[in-house]
C-alpha positions in Angstrom: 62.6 49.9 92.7 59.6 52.0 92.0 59.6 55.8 91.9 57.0 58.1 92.8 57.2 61.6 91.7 54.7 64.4 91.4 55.2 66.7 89.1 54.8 70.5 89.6 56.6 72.2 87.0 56.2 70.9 83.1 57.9 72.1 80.0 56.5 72.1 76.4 59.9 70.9 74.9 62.3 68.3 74.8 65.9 68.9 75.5 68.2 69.6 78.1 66.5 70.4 81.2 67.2 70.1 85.0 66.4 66.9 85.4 63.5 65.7 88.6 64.5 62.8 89.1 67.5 60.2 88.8 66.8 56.9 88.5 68.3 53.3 87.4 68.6 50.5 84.8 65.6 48.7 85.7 63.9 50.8 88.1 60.3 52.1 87.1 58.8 55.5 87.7 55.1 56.0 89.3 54.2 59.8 88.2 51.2 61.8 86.0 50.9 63.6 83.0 48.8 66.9 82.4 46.3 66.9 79.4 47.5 68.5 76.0 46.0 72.2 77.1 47.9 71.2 80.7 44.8 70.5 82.5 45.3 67.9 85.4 43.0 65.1 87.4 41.6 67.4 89.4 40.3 70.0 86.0 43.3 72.5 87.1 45.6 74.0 85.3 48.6 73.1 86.0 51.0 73.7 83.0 50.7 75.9 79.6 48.9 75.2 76.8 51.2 72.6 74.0 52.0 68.6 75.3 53.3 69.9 78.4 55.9 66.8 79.8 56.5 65.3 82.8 60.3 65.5 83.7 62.7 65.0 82.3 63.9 62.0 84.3 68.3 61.0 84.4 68.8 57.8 83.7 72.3 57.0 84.9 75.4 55.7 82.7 73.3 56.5 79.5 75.2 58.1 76.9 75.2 59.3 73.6 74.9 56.1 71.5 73.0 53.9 73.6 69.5 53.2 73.6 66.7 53.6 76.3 63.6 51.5 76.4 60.8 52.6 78.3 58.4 49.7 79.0 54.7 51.6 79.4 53.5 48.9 82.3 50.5 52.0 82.5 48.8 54.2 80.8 45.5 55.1 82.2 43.3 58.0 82.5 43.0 59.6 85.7 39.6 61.8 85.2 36.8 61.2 83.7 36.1 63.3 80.6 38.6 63.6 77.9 37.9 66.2 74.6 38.9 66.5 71.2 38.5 68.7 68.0 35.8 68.3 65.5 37.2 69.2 62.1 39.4 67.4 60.0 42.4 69.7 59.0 42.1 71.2 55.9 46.0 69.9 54.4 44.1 66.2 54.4 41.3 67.1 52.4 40.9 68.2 48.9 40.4 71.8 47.9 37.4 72.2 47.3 36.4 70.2 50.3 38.4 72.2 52.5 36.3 75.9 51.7 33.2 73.6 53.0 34.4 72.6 56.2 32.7 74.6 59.3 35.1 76.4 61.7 37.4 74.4 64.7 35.0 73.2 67.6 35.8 71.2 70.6 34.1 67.5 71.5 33.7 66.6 74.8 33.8 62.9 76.0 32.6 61.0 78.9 35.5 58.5 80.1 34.1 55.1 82.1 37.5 53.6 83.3 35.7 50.6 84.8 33.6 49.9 81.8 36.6 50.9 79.4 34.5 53.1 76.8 34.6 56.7 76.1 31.3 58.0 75.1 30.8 61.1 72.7 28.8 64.1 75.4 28.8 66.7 73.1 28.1 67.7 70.4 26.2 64.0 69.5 26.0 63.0 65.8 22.8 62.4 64.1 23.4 58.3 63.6 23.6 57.3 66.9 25.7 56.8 70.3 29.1 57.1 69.5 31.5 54.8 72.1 34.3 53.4 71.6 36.5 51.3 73.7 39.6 52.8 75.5 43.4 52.7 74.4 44.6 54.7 75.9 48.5 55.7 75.0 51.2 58.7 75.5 50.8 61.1 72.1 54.5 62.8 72.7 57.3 61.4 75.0 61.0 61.1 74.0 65.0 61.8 75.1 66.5 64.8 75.0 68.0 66.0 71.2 71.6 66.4 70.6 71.0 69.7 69.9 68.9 73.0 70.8 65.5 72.1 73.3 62.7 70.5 70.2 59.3 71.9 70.6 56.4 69.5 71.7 54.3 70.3 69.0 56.8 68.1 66.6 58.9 65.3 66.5 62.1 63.8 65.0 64.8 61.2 65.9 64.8 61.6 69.6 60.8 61.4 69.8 58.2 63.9 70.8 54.7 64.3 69.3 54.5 61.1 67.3 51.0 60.4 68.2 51.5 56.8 67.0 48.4 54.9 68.8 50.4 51.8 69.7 52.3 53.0 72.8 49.6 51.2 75.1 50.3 49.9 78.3 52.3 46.7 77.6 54.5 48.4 74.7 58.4 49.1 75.2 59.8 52.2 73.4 63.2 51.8 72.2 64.9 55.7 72.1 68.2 56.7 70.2 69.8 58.2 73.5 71.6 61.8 72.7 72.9 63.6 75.8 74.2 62.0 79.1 71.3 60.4 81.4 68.9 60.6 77.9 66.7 62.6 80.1 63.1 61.2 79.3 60.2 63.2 79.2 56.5 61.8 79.1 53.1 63.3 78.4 50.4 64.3 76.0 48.1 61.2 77.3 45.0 60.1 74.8 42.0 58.0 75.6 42.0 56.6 72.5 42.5 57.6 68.9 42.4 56.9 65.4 45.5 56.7 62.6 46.8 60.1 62.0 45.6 62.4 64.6 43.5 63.9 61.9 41.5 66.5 63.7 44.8 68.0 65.6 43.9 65.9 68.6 42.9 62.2 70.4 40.7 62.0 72.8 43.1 64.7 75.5 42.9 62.9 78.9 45.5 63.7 81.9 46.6 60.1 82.8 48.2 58.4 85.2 51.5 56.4 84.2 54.0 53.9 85.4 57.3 53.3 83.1 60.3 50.7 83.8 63.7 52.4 82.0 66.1 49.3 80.3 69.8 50.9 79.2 71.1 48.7 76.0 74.4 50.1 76.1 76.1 50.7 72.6 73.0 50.2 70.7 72.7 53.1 68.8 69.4 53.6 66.7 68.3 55.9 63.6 64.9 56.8 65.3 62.4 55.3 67.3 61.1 51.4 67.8 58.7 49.8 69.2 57.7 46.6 70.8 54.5 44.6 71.7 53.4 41.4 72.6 52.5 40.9 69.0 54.3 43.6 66.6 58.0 45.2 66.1 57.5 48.2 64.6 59.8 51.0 63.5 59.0 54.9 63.2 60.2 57.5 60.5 59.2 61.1 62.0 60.3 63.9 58.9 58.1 65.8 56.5 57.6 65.4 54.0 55.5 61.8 54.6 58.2 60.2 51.9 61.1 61.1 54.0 58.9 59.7 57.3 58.2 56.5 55.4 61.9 56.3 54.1 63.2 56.1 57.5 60.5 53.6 59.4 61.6 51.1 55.7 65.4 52.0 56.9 65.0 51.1 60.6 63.1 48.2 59.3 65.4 46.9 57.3 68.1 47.6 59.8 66.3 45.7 62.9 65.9 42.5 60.3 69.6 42.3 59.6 70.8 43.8 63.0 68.6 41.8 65.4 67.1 39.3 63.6 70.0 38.1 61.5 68.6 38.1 58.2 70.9 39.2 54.9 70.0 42.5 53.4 68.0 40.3 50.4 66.4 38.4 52.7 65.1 41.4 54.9 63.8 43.4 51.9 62.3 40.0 50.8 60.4 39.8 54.5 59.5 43.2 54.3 58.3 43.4 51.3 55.6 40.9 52.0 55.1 41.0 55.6 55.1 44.9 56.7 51.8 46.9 57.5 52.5 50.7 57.5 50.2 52.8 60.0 50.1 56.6 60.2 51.0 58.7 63.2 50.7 62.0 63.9 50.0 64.2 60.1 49.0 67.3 61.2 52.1 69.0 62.9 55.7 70.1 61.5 56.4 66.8 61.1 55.0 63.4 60.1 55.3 60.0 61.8 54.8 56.9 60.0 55.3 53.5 61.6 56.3 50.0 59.4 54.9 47.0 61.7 55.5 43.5 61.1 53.8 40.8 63.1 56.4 39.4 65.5 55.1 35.6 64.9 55.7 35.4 61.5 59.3 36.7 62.2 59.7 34.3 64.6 58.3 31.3 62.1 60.7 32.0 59.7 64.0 32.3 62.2 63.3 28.9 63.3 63.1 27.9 59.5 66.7 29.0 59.7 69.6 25.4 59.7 
């Protein structure tokens, strides 16, 4: 069963909200998400300025200790012009770099669904056309915490403003459920961007989405996973980066033994050869780093297995 809900009222953090909308194990939901400064399709603004989410959507029977996945069947941008900011923050750079940099400015892009590019408007750089093909993905979604509401400006074991570019259409989230009905909220919608989030922003498009929820009862997780066609990969969100990167190696680790069957030897052996580590949102309260291992190898080496 499909779901088709309009949102009118949006909340810039995660936690326990009235929910919109109840919906099933296995049922998908048909809805939109405002840009980050809570701009819509239609260049209104409809919600305040900071990831403004859609929802939060009940999902019945969850409970603390299970796990939601949210299947992104679609993400795709519903206007076409998307922006961004122009300056890399100054924490990434080195100090005497940093007093160089010119003040914050604001990109505008032009967004060509049918011919999947977004093209660089304004201001242009001196080398050339700058377009890029779209990916577009959800920068902050997640459950509700156990605890007091979570801003949307950071993120953490339930979720929230990972920025991790890999939640493309076609990609199941797997969420550490933490309150009755997990209440899921989506939003933050980029065109595309690169590793990090470096500037403070992708490319901020409104978007429109479809989700299916799946309820793996008793599954409990330490923090967020993720699955593609191609990749498993885990997420660590905590700052400092080591602490980030400590827990994606943990959920790793835990996923190879847990689902995969693999001794704790054998999993550090895998991982130790076999994982990529990408970078996800390093510009807000709190870092996201992502440990990715190709799914084919994993399953090359399971059917190795007497």
């Amino acid at each position: 069963m499909k779901h088709h809900f309009r949102p009118l009222k949006f909340h810039t953090s995660l936690g326990a909200h009235e929910p919109v909308l109840t919906v099933r194990d296995g049922e998908s939901i048909v809805t939109t998400t405002a840009d980050s400064w809570g701009f819509d399709h239609n260049e209104d603004q409809v919600a305040p300025w900071g990831n403004p989410q859609t929802g939060p959507f009940f999902v019945e029977h969850a409970a603390p200790g299970d796990t939601l996945a949210v299947r992104f069947d679609s993400v795709c941008p519903n206007r076409s012009y998307g922006y961004c900011d122009t300056i890399i923050e100054r924490h990434l750079v080195t100090p005497d770099y940093a007093d160089a940099l010119a003040e914050q400015g604001t990109a505008e892009w032009r967004i060509e669904r049918m011919a999947g590019t977004a093209t660089l408007v304004s201001p242009t750089i001196r080398r050339g056309l700058l377009s890029l093909p779209l990916a577009p993905f959800l920068g902050c979604f997640g459950v509700a915490p156990a605890g007091e509401p979570i801003s949307t400006a950071t993120c953490g074991e339930h979720g929230g403003n990972m920025d991790y570019r890999r939640f493309v259409s076609g990609t199941t989230a797997y969420l550490p459920v933490f309150r009755p009905g997990a209440l899921l909220f989506l939003g933050d919608g980029h065109a595309l961007q690169g590793d990090g989030e470096i500037v403070g922003s992708g490319v901020e498009c409104s978007m429109d989405v479809t989700v299916t929820v799946r309820l793996l009862k008793g599954s409990p997780l330490i923090s967020p996973r993720g699955e593609s066609e191609d990749w498993v990969f885990t997420l660590g969100n905590a700052r400092p980066l080591e602490a980030a990167i400590r827990i994606a190696t943990t959920g790793m680790l835990r996923y190879l033994e847990q689902e995969m069957g693999f001794g704790t030897a054998d999993a550090g052996l895998v991982l130790a050869q076999c994982a990529r580590y990408d970078l996800g949102n390093l510009v807000n309260p709190a870092s996201t780093v992502a440990c990715r291992i190709a799914k084919a190898r994993l399953r090359a080496l399971v059917s190795l297995t007497p």
